[in-house]
C-alpha positions in Angstrom: 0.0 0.0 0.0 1.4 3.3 -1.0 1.7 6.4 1.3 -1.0 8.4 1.9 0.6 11.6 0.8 1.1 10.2 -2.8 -2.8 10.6 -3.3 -4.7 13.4 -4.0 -7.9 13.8 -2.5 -10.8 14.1 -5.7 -13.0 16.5 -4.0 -10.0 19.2 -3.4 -8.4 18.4 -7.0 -8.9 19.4 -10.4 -8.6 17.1 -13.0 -5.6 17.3 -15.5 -6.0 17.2 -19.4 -4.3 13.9 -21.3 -0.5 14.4 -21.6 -1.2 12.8 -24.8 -3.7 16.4 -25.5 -1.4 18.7 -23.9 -2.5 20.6 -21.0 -3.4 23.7 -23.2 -6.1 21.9 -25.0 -9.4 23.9 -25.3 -12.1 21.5 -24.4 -14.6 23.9 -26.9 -12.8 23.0 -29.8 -13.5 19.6 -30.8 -13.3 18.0 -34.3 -15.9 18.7 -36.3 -17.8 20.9 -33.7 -20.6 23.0 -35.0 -21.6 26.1 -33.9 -22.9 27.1 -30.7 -26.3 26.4 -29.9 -29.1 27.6 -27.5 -31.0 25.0 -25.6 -33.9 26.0 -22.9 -31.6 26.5 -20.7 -28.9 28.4 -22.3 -25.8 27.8 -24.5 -23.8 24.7 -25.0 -20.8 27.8 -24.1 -22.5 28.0 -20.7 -22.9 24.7 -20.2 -19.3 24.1 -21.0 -18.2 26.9 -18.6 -21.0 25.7 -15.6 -18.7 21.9 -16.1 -15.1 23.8 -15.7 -16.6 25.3 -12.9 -17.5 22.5 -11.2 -14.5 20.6 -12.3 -12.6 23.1 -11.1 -14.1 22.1 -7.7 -13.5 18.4 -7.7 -12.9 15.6 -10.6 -16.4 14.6 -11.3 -18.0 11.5 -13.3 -19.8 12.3 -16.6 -23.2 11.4 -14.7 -22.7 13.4 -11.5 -22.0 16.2 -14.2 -25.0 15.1 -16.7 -27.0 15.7 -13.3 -26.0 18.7 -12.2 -26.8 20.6 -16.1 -30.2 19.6 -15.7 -31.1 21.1 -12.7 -29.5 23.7 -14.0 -32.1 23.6 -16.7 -29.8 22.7 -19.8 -31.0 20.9 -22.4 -29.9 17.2 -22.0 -28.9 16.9 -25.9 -26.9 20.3 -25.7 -25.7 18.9 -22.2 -24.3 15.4 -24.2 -22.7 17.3 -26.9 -20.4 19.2 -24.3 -19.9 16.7 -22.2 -18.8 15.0 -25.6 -16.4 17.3 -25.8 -15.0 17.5 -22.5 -14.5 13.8 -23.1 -12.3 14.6 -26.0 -9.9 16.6 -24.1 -9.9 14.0 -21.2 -11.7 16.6 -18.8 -14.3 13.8 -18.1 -12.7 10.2 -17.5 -15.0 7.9 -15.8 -12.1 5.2 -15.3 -9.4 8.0 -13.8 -12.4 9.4 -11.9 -12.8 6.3 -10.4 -9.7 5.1 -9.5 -8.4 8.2 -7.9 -11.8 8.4 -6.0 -10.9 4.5 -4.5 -7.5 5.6 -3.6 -8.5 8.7 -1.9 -11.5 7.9 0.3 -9.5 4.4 1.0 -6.7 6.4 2.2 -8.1 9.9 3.6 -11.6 8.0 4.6 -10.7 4.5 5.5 -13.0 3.3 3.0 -13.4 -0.2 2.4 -14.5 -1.7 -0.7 -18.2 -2.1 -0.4 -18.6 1.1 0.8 -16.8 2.1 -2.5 -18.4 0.3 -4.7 -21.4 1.8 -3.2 -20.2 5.1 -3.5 -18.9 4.7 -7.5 -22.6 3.5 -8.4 -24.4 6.4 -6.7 -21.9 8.3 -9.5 -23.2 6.7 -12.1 -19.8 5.5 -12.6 -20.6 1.9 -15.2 -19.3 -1.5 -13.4 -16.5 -2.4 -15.6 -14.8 1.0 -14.8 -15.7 0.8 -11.3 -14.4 -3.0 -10.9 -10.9 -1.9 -12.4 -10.5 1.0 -9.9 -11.6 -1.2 -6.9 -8.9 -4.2 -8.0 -6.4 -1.7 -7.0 -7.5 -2.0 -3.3 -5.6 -5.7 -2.5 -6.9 -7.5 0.5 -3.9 -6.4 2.3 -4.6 -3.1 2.1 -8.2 -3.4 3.5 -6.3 -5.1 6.5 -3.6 -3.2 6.7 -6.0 0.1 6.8 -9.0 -1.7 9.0 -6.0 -2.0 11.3 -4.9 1.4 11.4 -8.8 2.4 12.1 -9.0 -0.2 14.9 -5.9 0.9 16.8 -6.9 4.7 16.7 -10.0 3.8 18.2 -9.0 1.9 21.0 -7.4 4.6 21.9 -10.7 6.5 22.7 -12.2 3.5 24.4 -12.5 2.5 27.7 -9.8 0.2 28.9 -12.3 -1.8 31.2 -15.1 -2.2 28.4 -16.4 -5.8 28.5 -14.5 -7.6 25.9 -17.9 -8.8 24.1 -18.7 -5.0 24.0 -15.5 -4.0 22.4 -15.8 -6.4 19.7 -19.0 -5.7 18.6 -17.9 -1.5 18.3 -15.2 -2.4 17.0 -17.0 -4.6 14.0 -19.7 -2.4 13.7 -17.2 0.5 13.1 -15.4 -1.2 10.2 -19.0 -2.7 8.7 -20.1 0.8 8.4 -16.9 1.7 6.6 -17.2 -0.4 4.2 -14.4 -3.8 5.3 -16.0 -7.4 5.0 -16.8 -9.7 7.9 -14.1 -11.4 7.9 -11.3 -9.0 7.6 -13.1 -6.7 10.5 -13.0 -9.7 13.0 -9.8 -11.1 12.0 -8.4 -7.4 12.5 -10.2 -7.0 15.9 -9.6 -10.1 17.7 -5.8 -9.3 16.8 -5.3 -5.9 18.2 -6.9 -6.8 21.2 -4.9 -10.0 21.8 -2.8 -7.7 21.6 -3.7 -5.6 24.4 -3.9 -8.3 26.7 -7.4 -8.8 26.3 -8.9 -12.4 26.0 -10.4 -13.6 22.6 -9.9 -17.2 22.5 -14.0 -18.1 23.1 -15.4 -17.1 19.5 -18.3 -14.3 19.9 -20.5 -13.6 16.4 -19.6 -9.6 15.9 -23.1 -9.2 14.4 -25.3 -10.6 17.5 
């Protein structure tokens, strides 16, 4: 797993254009493109400079952005045609949107990857892009991260908490995150061997 501070976090970054483009690319001239035209809800121009706004914000996926133009009131065909050419320039990647987002909120969020998953498809981010970004996240890394979330919180809990008590926290902490089952018990019954605590009598974290 790689350091946290080689990561950026997708809601404080802007996305970069293709070095194959050049950064300088203009995402309004497109091959072929036609002239500007006015929808209900303005100009394919506004549209275009409503997405570099928000972009400018965060990366976005093409759906979050396809949203966010209609209720603005845009037109969704003059909406497709920018986001068309947005595309072209590599302003809108769904698969670099995605696997930035899994690196970030794994790594600044201690997300775990059903709670990503879940988090990609409220994007509208499509399966096969969302699988590849996810496939970066190995099972180590879950661990290795569930850990990291487990020990910072026993550091806020009560030393004297019934051991049956602590486990089920602890699990429910790392369910609602997002880490399997299996990895959340695994990781919990560790740390508090660790600690001195006893965990040899199995307990069921979800009773």
């Amino acid at each position: 797993m790689g350091t946290r501070s080689d990561v950026s976090d997708p809601q404080r970054t802007r996305p970069t254009g293709s070095r194959r483009r050049g950064r300088g690319a203009d995402p309004g001239a497109s091959r072929g493109a036609g002239p500007v035209a006015a929808g209900p809800g303005g100009t394919a121009e506004q549209a275009r400079d409503a997405c570099l706004r928000l972009l400018a914000v965060r990366a976005r996926s093409r759906a979050e952005l396809a949203q966010r133009m209609a209720e603005k009131g845009f037109a969704p065909e003059l909406t497709e045609g920018v986001l068309d050419r947005l595309a072209e320039v590599d302003l809108i990647d769904d698969a670099a949107f995605a696997e930035q987002w899994v690196r970030s909120r794994h790594s600044f969020s201690g997300k775990g990857k059903q709670a990503l998953a879940q988090e990609l498809r409220r994007k509208g981010v499509d399966q096969e892009d969302a699988a590849e970004a996810l496939a970066t996240i190995s099972d180590d890394d879950e661990e290795s991260r569930a850990t990291e979330l487990v020990v910072r919180k026993l550091r806020t809990m009560p030393r004297n908490l019934e051991r049956d008590k602590a486990i089920r926290r602890l699990v429910g902490m790392l369910a609602r995150r997002g880490y399997p089952q299996s990895i959340a018990y695994t990781v919990v019954k560790r740390e508090l061997a660790a600690l001195g605590a006893d965990t040899d009598d199995p307990v069921d974290p979800l009773d």
